[in-house]
KEMARDO-532311 format. One line per 2 residues: their letters; for each residue x, y, z of N, C-alpha, C. Coordinates in nm, 3 decimals. Layout:
REM residues N
A = X,Y,Z,X,Y,Z,X,Y,Z | ...
This chain:
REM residues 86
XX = -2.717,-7.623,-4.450,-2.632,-7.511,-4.482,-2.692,-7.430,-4.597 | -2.765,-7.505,-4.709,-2.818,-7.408,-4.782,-2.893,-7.311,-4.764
XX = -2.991,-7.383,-4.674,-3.103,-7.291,-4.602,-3.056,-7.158,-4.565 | -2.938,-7.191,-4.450,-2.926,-7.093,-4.413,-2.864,-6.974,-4.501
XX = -2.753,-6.993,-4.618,-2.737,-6.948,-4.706,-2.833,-6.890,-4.778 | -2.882,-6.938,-4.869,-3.034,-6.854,-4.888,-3.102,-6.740,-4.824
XX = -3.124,-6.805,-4.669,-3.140,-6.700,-4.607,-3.027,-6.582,-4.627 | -2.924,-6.534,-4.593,-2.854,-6.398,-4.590,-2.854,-6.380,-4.710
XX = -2.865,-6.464,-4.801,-2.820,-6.407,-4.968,-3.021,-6.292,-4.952 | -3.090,-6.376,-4.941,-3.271,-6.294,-4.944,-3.211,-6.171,-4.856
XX = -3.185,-6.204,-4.731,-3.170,-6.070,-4.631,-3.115,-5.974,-4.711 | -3.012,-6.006,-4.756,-2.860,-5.880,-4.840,-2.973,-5.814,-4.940
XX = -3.054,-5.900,-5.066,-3.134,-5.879,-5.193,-3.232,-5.805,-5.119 | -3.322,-5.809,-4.952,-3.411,-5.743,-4.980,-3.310,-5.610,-4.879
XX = -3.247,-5.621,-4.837,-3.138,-5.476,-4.759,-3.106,-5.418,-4.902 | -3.040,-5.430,-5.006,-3.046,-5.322,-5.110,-3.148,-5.272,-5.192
XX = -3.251,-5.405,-5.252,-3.363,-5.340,-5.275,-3.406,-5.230,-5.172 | -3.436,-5.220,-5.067,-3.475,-5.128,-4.999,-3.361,-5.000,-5.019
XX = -3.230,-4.998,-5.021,-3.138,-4.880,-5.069,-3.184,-4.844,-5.123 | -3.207,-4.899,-5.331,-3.238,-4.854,-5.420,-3.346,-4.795,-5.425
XX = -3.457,-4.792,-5.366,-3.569,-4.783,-5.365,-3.575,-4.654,-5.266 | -3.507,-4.605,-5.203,-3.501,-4.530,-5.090,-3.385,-4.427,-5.214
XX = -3.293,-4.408,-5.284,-3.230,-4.357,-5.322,-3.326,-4.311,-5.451 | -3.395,-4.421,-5.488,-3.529,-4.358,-5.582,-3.597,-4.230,-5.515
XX = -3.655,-4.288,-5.420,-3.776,-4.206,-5.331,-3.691,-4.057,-5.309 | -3.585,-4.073,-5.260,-3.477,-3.942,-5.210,-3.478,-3.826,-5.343
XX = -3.500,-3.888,-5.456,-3.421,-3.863,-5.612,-3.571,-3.773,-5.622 | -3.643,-3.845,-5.611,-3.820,-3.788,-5.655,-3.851,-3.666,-5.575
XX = -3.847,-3.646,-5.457,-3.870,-3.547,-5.345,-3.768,-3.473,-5.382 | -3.679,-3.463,-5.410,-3.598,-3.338,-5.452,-3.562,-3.284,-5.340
XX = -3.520,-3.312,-5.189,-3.556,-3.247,-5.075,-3.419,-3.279,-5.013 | -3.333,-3.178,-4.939,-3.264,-3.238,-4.859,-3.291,-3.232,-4.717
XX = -3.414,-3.200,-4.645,-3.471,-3.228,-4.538,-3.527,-3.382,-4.525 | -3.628,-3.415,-4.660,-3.703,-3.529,-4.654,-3.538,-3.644,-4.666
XX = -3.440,-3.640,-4.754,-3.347,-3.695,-4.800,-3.278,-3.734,-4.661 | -3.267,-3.620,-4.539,-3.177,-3.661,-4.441,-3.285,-3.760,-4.336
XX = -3.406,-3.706,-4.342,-3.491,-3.831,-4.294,-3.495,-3.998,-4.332 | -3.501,-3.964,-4.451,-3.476,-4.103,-4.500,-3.369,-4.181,-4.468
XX = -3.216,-4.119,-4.451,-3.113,-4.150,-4.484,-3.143,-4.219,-4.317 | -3.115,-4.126,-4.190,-3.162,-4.181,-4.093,-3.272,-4.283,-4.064
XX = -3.362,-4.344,-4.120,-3.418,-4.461,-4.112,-3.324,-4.583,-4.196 | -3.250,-4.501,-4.282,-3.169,-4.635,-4.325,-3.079,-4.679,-4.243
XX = -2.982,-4.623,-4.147,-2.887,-4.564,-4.067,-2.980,-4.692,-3.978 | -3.073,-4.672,-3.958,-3.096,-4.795,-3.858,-3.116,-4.899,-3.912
XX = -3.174,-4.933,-4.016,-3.197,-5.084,-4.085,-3.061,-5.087,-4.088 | -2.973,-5.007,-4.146,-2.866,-5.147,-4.180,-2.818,-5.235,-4.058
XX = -2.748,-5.188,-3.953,-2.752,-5.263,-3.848,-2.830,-5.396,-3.827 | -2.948,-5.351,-3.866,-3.039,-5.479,-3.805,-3.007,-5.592,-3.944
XX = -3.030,-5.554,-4.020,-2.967,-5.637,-4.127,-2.798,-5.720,-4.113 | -2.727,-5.655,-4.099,-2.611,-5.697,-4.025,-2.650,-5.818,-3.910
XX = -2.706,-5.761,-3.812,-2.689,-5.862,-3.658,-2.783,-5.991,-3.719 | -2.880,-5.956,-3.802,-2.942,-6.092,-3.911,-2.915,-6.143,-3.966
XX = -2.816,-6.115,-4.027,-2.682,-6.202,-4.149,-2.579,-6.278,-4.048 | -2.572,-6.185,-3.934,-2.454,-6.273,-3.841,-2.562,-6.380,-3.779
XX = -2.669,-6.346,-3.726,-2.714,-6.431,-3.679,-2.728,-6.597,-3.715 | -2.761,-6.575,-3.875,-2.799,-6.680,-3.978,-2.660,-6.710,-3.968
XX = -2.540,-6.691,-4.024,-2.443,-6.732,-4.057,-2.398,-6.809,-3.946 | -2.400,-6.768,-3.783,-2.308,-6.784,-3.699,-2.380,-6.936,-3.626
XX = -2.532,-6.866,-3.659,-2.627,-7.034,-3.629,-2.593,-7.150,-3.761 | -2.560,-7.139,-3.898,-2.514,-7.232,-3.982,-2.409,-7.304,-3.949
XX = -2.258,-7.213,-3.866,-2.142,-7.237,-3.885,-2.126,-7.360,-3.737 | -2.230,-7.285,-3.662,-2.239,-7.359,-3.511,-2.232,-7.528,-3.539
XX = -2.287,-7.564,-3.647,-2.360,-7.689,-3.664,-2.184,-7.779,-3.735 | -2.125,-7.713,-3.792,-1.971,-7.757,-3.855,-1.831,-7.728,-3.781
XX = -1.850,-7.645,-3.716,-1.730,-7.564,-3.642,-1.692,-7.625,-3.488 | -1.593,-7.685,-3.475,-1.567,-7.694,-3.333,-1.570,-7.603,-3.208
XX = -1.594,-7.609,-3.103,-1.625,-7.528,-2.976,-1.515,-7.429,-2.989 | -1.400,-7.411,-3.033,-1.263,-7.334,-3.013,-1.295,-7.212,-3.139
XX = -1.304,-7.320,-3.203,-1.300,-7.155,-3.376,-1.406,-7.128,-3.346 | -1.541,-7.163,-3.308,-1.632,-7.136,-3.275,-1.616,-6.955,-3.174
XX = -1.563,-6.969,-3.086,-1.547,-6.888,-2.942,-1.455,-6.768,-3.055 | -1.368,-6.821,-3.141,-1.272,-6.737,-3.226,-1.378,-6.645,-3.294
XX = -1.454,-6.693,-3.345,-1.521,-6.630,-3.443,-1.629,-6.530,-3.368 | -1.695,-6.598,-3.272,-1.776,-6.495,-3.169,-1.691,-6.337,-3.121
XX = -1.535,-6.364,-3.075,-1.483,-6.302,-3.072,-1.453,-6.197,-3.153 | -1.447,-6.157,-3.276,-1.432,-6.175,-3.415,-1.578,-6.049,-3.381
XX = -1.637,-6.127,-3.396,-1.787,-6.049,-3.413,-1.765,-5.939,-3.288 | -1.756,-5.965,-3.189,-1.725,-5.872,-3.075,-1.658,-5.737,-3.104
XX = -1.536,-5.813,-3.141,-1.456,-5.655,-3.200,-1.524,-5.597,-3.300 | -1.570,-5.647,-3.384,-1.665,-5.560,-3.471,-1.730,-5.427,-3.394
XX = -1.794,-5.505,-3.320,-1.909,-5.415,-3.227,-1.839,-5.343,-3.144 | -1.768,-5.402,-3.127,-1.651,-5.268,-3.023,-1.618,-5.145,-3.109
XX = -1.566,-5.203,-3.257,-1.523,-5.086,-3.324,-1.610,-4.990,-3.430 | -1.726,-5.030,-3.386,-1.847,-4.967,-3.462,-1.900,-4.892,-3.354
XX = -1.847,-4.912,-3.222,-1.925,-4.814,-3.123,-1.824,-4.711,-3.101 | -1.684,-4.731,-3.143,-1.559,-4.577,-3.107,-1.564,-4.529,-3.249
């Protein structure tokens, strides 16, 4: 369980380092053309960062969680994705 912990805590530390660093870069260019470019490459990392944190988490929980809360929690994640796509 630590492992996997570790893992999303690194994922989350290097997903904002990359914000900050991107809100730097945005700050320097002075640009709101280059700024909306950027913003759209972030627009896609975060997602992937997300489905990587669930991934880690949902493979940790698999190993403690019975087959039922298990299916609960998948569920759970589902509606997420349902309500991130309306």
């Amino acid at each position: 369980m630590y492992k996997t912990l570790l893992g999303i805590v690194l994922l989350r530390l290097f997903s904002g380092t990359v914000e900050i660093i991107s809100a730097l870069i945005i700050f320097r260019l002075n640009s709101l053309e280059q700024a909306l470019k950027i913003n759209a490459i972030l627009a896609s990392i975060g997602p992937l960062v997300f489905l990587a944190a669930m991934y880690l988490g949902l493979t940790g929980l698999a190993r403690e969680l019975p087959l039922q809360k298990m299916i609960f929690v998948y569920l759970g994640v589902a509606l997420i994705f349902i309500g991130l796509r309306r």
